[in-house]
C-alpha positions as CSV (number, residue, x, y, z in Angstrom):
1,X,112.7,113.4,111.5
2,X,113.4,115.4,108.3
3,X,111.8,115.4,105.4
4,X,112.0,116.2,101.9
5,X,109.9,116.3,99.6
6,X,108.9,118.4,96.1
7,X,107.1,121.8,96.0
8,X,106.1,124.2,97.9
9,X,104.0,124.1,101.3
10,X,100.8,122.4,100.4
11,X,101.8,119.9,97.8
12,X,99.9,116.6,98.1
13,X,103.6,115.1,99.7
14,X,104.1,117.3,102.3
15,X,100.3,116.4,103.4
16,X,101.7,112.6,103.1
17,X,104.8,113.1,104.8
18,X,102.6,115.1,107.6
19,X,99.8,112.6,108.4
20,X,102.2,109.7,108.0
21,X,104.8,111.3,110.2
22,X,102.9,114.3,112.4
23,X,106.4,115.3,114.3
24,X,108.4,115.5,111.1
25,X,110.3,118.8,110.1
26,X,109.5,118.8,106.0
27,X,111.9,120.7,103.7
28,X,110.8,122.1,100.2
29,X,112.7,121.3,97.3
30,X,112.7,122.6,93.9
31,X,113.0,119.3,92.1
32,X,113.0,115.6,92.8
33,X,116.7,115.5,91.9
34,X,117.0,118.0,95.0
35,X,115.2,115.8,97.0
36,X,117.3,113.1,96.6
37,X,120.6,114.8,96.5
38,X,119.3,116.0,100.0
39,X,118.7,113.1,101.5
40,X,122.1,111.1,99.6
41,X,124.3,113.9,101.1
42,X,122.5,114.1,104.7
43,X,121.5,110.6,106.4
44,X,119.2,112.8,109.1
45,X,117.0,113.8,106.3
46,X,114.5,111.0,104.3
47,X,113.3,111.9,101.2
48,X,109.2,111.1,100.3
49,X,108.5,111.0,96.4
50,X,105.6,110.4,94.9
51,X,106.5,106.5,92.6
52,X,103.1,106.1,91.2
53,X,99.1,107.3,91.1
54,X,96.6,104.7,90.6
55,X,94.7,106.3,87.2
56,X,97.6,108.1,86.2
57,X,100.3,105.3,86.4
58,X,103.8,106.4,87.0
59,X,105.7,109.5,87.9
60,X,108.5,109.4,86.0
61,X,111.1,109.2,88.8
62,X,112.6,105.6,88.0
63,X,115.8,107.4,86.7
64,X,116.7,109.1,90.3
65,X,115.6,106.0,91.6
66,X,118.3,104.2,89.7
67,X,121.1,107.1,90.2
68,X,121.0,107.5,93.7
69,X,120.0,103.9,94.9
70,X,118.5,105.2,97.9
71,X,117.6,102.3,100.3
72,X,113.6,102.6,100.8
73,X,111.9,102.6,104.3
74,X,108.2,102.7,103.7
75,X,105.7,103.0,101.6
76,X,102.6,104.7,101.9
77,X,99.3,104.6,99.8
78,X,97.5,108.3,100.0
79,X,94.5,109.3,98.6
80,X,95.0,112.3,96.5
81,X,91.5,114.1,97.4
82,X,91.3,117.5,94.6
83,X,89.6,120.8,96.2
84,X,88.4,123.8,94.5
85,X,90.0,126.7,96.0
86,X,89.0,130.0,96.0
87,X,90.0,133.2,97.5
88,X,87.2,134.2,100.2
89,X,84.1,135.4,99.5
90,X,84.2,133.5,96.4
91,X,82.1,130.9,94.9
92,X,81.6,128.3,92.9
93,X,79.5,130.8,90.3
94,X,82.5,133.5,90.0
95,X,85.0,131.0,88.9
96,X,86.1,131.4,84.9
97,X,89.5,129.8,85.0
98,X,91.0,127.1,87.3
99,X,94.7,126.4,87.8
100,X,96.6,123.0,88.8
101,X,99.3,120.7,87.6
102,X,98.5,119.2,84.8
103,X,98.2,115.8,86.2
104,X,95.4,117.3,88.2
105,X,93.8,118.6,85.4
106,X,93.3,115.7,84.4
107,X,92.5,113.8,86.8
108,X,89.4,116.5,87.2
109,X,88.1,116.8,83.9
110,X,84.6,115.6,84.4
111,X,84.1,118.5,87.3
112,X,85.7,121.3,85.2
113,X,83.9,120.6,81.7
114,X,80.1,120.3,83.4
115,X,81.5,124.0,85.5
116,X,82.5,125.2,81.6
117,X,85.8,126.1,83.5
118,X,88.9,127.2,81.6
119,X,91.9,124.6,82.3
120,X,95.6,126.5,82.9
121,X,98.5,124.2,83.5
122,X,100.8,125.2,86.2
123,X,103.9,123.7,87.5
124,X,102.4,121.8,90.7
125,X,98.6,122.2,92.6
126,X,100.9,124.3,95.5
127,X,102.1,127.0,93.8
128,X,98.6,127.6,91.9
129,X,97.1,127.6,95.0
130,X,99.6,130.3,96.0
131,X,99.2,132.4,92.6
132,X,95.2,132.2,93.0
133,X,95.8,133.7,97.0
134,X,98.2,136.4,95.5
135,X,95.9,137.4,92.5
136,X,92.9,137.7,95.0
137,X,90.8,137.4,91.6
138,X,86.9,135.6,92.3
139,X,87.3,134.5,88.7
140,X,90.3,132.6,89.0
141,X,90.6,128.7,91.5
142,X,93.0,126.3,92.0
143,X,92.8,122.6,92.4
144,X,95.2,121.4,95.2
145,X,94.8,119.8,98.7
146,X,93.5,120.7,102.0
147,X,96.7,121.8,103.5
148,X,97.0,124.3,100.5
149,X,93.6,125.9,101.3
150,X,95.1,126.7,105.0
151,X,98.6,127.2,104.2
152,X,97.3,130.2,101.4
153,X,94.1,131.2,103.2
154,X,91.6,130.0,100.4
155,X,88.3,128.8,100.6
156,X,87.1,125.2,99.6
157,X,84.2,125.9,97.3
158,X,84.5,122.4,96.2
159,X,85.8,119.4,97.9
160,X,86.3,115.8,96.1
161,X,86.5,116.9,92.8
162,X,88.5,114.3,91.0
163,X,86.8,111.7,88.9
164,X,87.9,108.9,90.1
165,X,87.2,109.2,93.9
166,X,89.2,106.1,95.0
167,X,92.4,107.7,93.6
168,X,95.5,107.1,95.5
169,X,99.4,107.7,94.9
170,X,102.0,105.5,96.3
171,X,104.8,107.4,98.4
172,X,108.0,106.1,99.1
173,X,110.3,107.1,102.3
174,X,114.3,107.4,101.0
175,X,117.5,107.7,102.9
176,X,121.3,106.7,102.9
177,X,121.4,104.4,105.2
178,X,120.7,100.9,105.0
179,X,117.7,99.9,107.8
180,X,115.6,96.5,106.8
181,X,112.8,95.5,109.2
182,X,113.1,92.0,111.0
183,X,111.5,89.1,109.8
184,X,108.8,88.6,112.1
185,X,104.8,87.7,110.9
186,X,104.2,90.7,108.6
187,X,103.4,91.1,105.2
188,X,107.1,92.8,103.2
189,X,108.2,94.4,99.7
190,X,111.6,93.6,98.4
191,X,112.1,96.3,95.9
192,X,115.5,95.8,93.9
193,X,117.1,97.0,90.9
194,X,118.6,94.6,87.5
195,X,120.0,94.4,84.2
196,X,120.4,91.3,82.2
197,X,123.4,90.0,80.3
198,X,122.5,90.2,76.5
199,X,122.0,86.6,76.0
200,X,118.2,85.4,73.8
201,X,115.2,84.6,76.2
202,X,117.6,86.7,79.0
203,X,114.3,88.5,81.0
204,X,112.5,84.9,80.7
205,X,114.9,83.0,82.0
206,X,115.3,85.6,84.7
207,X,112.6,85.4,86.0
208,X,111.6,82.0,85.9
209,X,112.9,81.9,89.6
210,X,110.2,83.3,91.0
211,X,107.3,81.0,89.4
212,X,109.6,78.0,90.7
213,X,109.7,79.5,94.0
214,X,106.0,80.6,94.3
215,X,106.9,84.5,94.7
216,X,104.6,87.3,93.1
217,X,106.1,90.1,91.5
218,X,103.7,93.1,92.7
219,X,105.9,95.5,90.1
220,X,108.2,94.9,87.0
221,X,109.3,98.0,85.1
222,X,112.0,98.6,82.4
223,X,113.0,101.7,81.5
224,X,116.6,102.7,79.2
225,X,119.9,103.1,80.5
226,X,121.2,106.7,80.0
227,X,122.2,107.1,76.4
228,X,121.1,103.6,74.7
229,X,117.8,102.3,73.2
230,X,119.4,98.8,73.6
231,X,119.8,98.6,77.1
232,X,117.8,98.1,80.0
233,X,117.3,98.3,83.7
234,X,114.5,96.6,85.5
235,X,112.8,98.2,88.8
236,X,110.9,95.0,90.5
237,X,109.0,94.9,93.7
238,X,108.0,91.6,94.8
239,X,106.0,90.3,98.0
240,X,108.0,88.8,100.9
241,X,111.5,89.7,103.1
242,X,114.8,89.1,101.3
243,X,115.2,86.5,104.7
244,X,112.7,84.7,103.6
245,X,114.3,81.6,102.1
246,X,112.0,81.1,99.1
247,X,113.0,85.1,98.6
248,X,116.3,84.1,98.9
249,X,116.2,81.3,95.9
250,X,114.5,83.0,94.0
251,X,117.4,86.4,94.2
252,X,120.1,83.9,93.7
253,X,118.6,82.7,90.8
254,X,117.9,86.1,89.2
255,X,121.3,87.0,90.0
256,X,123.1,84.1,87.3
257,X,120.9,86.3,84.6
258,X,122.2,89.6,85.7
259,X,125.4,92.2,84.8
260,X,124.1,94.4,87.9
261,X,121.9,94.0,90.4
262,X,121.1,96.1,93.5
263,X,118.6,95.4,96.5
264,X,116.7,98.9,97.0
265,X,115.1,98.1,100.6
266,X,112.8,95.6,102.6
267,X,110.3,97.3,104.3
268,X,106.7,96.9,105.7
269,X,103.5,96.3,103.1
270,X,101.3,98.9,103.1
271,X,98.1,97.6,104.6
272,X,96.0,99.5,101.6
273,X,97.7,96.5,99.5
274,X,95.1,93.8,101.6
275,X,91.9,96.0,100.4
């Protein structure tokens, strides 16, 4: 299987894309636009993007989501484990200035202000990780994963370093083609697309289907169509397989509420939802 997926070697979804699938070929992409366009123009290759991080909240990729309509295979909940890197011979002591996405930054802060450490925002946890191995500077760290520490040839001189040590980011597997699992005994996500017909009360009368027909919604997001403030599209994931007939009722009645609708993929639940 091929892969794509965002940034260089060592981003935190090439080391998703490897554990979850250890035989798969992963191909690095400049952007998450690329990453789709690859994956929309080649059905061999599945794209993995990152959809949300658990104390972050969302990525920001609901737009390509919605422009390429790529049906979704899988999802996978990864914990996003933050390392000190170093070049070798370095310690913890030497280090004046650490460098990450910003994201990770963040999601660090408690580790870099009791270490008095300088924050610099790069572009992704990858590529500082790279810059830190090129610069071969004991001052200067990166926070990125594990893979980047062997990928660059850096030394962990802290591992765990986020604040939150339970913190996890949900991956989802993207291709062309259309593959739904069959409805056997297993827990599924339906993940679908909408917009609603301007009419009052339109999003509560929408969804009114799916407190009738006992289904949880597990995700409901609304972000603008391009070039309005007036109009919106709705990304919903909801718990059960579109052949499940309360599922089924529950579309159909969605569907009388909506100008467009489009189903983005059945697939397995990731067993991280049952913790």
């Amino acid at each position: 299987m091929k892969i794509a997926y965002q940034g260089i070697p060592g981003s935190y979804s090439e080391s998703c894309a490897k554990e979850m699938y250890p035989d798969c070929e992963t191909i690095s992409c400049k952007t998450f636009d690329e990453c789709f366009e690859k994956a929309n123009t080649d059905p061999a290759v599945r794209s993995i993007i990152p959809e949300s991080n658990k104390t972050t909240g969302n990525i920001g990729v609901e737009y390509l989501i919605f422009k390429y309509r790529l049906n979704i295979y899988a999802e996978h909940f990864f914990p996003i484990k933050h390392n000190l890197l170093g070049i070798k011979g370095s310690n913890l002591k030497d280090i004046k200035n650490v460098y990450s996405h910003a994201q990770a930054l963040s999601q660090s802060s408690n580790f870099i202000k009791v270490n008095k450490l300088n924050e610099n925002v790069r572009a992704d946890t990858a590529g500082s990780a790279k810059y830190v191995s090129e610069n071969n500077d004991k001052t200067k760290a990166a926070i990125a994963s594990e893979l980047s520490s062997k990928i660059y040839n850096l030394e962990i001189l802290k591992q765990d370093i986020q604040d939150e040590k339970n913190n996890f980011t949900r991956f989802l597997l993207m291709g062309k083609e259309i593959y739904q699992p069959e409805l056997k005994g297993d827990n599924y996500i339906t993940s679908f697309l909408f917009k609603l017909k301007s009419k009052p009360s339109a999003l509560y009368s929408a969804l009114s289907g799916f407190a009738i027909n006992g289904v949880n919604l597990t995700k409901l997001q609304s972000f603008p169509e391009k070039n309005s403030f007036s109009s919106f599209f709705f990304l919903c994931d909801i718990e059960g397989h579109i052949e499940d007939k309360k599922i089924k009722n529950s579309l159909e009645e969605l569907g009388l509420h909506c100008e467009d609708m489009h189903v983005l993929g059945v697939f397995n639940s990731d067993k991280f939802r049952l913790k």
